[in-house]
N, C-alpha and C positions, 0 to 999 in steps of 0.2 A: 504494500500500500504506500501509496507515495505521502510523501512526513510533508506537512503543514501545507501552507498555499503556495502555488506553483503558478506565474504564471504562462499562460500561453496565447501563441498569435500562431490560427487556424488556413490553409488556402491551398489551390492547385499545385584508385590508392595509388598512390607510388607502391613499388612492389617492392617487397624483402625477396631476398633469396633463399632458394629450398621452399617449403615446406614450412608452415607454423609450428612453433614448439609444442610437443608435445609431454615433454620431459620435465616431472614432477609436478605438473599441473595441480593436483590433488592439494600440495601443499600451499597455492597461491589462494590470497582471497577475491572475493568478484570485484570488479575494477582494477585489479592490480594491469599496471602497464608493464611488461612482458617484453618490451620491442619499440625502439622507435628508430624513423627513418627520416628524412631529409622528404620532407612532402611537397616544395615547391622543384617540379620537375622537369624545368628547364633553366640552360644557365642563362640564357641569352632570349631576347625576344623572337629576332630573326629565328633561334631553334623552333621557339614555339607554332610558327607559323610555319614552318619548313614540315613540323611534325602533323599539325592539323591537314595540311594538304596531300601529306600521303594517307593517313587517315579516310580523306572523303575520296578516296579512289578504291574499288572494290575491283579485287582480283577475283576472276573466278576459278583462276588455276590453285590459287594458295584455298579459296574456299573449299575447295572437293580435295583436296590433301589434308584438311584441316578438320575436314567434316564429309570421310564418304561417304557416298551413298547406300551404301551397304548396311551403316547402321544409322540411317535415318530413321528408324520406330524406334530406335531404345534414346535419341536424341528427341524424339518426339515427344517421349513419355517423360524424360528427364527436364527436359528445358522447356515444357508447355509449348511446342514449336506450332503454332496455328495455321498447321498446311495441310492440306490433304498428301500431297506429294512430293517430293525432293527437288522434282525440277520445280514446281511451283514454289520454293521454298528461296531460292536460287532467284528466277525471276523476280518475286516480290525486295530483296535484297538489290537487285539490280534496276528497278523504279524506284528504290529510296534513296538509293545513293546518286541516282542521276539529280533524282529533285533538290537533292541536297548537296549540288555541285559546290564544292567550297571557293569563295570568292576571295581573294587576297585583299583586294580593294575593303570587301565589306568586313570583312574582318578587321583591318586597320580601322577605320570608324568607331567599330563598337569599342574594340579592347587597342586606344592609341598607349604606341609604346614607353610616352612620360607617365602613362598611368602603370604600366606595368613595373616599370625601373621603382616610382614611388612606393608600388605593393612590396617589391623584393626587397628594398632595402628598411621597409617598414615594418614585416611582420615575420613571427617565428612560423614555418609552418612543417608541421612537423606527423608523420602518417605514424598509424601506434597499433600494435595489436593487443588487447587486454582483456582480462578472465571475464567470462559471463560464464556461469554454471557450467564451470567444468570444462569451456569451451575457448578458444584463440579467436577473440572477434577483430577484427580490420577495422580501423577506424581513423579519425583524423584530432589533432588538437592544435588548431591556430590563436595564437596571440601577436598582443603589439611588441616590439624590441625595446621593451622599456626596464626600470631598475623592476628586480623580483622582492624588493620589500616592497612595493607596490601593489596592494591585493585589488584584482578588477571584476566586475560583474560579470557572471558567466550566461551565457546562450545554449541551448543543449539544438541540433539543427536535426531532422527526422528527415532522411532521404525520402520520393515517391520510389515512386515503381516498384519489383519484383525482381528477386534474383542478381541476376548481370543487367536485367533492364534497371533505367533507372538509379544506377552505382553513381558515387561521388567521384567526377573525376575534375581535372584543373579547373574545367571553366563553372564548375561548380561552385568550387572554392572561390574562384574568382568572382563568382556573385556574396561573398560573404565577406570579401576585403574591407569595403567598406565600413562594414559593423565593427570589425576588428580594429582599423585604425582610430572609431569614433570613440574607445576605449572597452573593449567586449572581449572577452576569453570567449572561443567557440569551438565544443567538441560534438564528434560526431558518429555516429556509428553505422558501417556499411549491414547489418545484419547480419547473423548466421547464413551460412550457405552461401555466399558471395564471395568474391576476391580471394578464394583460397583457404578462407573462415571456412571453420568444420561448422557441421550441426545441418538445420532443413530450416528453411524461412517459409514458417506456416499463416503469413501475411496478419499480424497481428496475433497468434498464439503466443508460443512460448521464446520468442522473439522477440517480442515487448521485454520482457527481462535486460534484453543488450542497450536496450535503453535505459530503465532500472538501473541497472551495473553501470552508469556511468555518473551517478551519485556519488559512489562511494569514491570513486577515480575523481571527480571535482572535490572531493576531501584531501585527499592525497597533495593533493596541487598547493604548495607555498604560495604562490601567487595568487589561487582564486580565493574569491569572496563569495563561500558557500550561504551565506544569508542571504544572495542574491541574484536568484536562477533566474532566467527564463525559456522556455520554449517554444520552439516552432516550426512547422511541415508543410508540406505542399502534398495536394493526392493522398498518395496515400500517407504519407509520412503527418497530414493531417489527427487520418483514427491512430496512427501512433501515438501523436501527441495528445490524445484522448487516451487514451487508454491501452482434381492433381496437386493446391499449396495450403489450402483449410482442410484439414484431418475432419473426416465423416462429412465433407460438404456432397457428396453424391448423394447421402443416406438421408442428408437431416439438413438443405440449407437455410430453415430458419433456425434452426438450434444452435447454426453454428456462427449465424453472421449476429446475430443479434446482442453475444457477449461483446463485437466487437464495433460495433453501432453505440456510440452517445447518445442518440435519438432516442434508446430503450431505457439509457439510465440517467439523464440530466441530474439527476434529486442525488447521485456521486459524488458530483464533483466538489470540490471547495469552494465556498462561498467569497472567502478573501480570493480567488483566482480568477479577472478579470478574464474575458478570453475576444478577440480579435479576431472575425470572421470578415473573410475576404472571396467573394465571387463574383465571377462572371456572367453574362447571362447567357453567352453564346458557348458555353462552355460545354461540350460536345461528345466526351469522357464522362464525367459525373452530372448530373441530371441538377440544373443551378436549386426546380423547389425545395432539395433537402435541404442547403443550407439554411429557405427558409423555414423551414419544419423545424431545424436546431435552434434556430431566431424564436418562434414563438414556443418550443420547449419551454428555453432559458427563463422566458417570460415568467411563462408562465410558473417558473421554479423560483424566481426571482431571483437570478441569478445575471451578476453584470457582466455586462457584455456590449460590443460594439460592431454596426453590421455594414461592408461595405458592398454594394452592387454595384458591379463596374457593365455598363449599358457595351452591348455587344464582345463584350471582355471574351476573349477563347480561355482555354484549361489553364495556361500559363501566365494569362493575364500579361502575355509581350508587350500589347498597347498600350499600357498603363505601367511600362518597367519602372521607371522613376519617383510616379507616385507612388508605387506598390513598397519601393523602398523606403520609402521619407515613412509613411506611413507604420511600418512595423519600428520602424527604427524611434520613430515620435512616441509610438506605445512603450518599448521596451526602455527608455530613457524616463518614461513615466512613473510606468509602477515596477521596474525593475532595479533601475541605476535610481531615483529618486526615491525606491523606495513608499507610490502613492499608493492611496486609497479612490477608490471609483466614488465620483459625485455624490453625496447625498447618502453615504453609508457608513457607518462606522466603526468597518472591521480594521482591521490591522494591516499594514504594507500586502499591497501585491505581490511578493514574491515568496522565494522558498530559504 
């Protein structure tokens, strides 16, 4: 159960070598960090853009050496592959990578390389494997390069997607630079079953713990200020932030989606835990009336909270990147770094 008020804002690895330890595990506790690595992984910007461009080029020789065909059903069953057939698996790979022809040009725009040079020489960022229940999870822990008697507010970040979809990689991080220079510890964890992590990511089952287990690791940390958490996801990393990959979902899917639905338990959560809903309305993936369904919940629980509807907004809310940021970043400055109370209530600080 997670200890006092926590709050959260709601909305759409560098790699070790070998193998994750698995040698005396038994004797480590949950959060213990296990490993860490050098998480900004590029030396040079030109690298990075060298690297993104082979990236958005799809081999199909290296594909079917990488992935015969032969054992395309036991990849199918392993990885949720949504194809009827191998060549159709191939094909669909080969319309996404055309549509997502990588631009040099647009690239530079988004990610200009005075902003990049200021990220590197600004913040520690550093990839970590650490214990969740017996298990080596991949994860990340970025801070600013400032003195370590210096204790800072921490962010805990909840990846979307499943599996390898969805995994934290640079330009991830590089959407949470900015947090981190505005003065923000930010860790984060890839899930069980990802990046080399042992275990099975049951999409909000026993998974949730890897988040959990990153409590005790912001204890651990001389630097953070464990009175001062806050939270936040996109998609899926949303119901994490709440609370073939759901165990008994063929048999039972209301039994099994509804421990992992908000909507079924609002009257949970903490009342000190202000929470920041952010959607879309063209948003294409998740169906925008639940958000409002969790909006009139709260309500009706009386439970504070704050709702934004972004008018034509897609899943990732791209249209609105900038506001999208100011925005969590304005809450978590609030009742996280400030330490507030929501308007007209008189519980105790926002956070954890």
């Amino acid at each position: 159960m997670i200890r006092g008020p926590l709050l959260f804002a709601v909305f759409g690895l560098a790699s070790f070598v070998g193998e994750s330890p698995d040698q005396e595990q038994s004797t480590h506790q949950n959060g213990t960090i296990l490993e860490t690595a050098s998480g900004f992984q590029f030396a040079t910007y030109e690298e990075w853009i060298e690297t993104r461009g082979k990236q958005f080029t799809f081999n199909e020789a290296e594909f079917r050496k990488e992935y015969p065909p032969e054992r395309f059903s036991e990849y199918k069953a392993e990885l949720g592959v949504p194809f009827g057939t191998y060549d159709e698996w191939i094909q669909v790979l080969k319309m996404r990578f055309r549509a997502s022809e990588f631009s040099e040009k647009t690239f530079r725009e988004k990610y200009p390389p005075e902003e990049f040079q200021r990220y590197k020489e600004g913040i520690d960022v550093q990839a970590i494997r650490y214990m969740s229940d017996s298990l080596a999870i991949p994860g990340y822990l970025l801070r600013p390069r400032r003195s370590e008697a210096e204790t800072l507010p921490v962010i805990i970040y909840n990846r979307g997607g499943n599996r390898e979809v969805g995994r934290i990689e640079f330009e991830t991080l590089y959407s949470l630079f900015d947090m981190v220079l505005h003065g923000y510890i930010v860790v984060a964890s890839q899930y069980r079953g990802c990046c080399g992590g042992k275990g099975r990511d049951e999409f909000g089952g026993a998974d949730l713990n890897d988040v959990l287990n990153l409590f005790p690791l912001i204890d651990s940390l001389p630097f953070a200020d464990a009175s001062r958490i806050g939270m936040f996801g996109w998609s899926r990393g949303g119901m994490m932030t709440y609370s073939e990959l759901i165990p008994g979902y063929e048999s039972d899917k209301e039994g099994t989606l509804r421990p992992r639905s908000a909507l079924y338990w609002p009257d949970k959560l903490h009342k000190d835990t202000p929470l920041l809903l952010l959607q879309g309305s063209a948003d294409r993936r998740n169906d925008p009336l639940d958000v409002l369904r969790m909006a009139q919940r709260l309500y009706e629980n009386d439970h504070p909270f704050r709702l934004v509807f972004y008018e034509d907004g897609d899943h990732g809310l791209t249209q609105y990147e900038s506001d999208v940021r100011k925005s969590i970043l304005d809450w978590f400055d609030l009742y996280v770094r400030d330490s507030g109370s929501p308007p007209g209530r008189n519980s105790g600080p926002g956070s954890s």
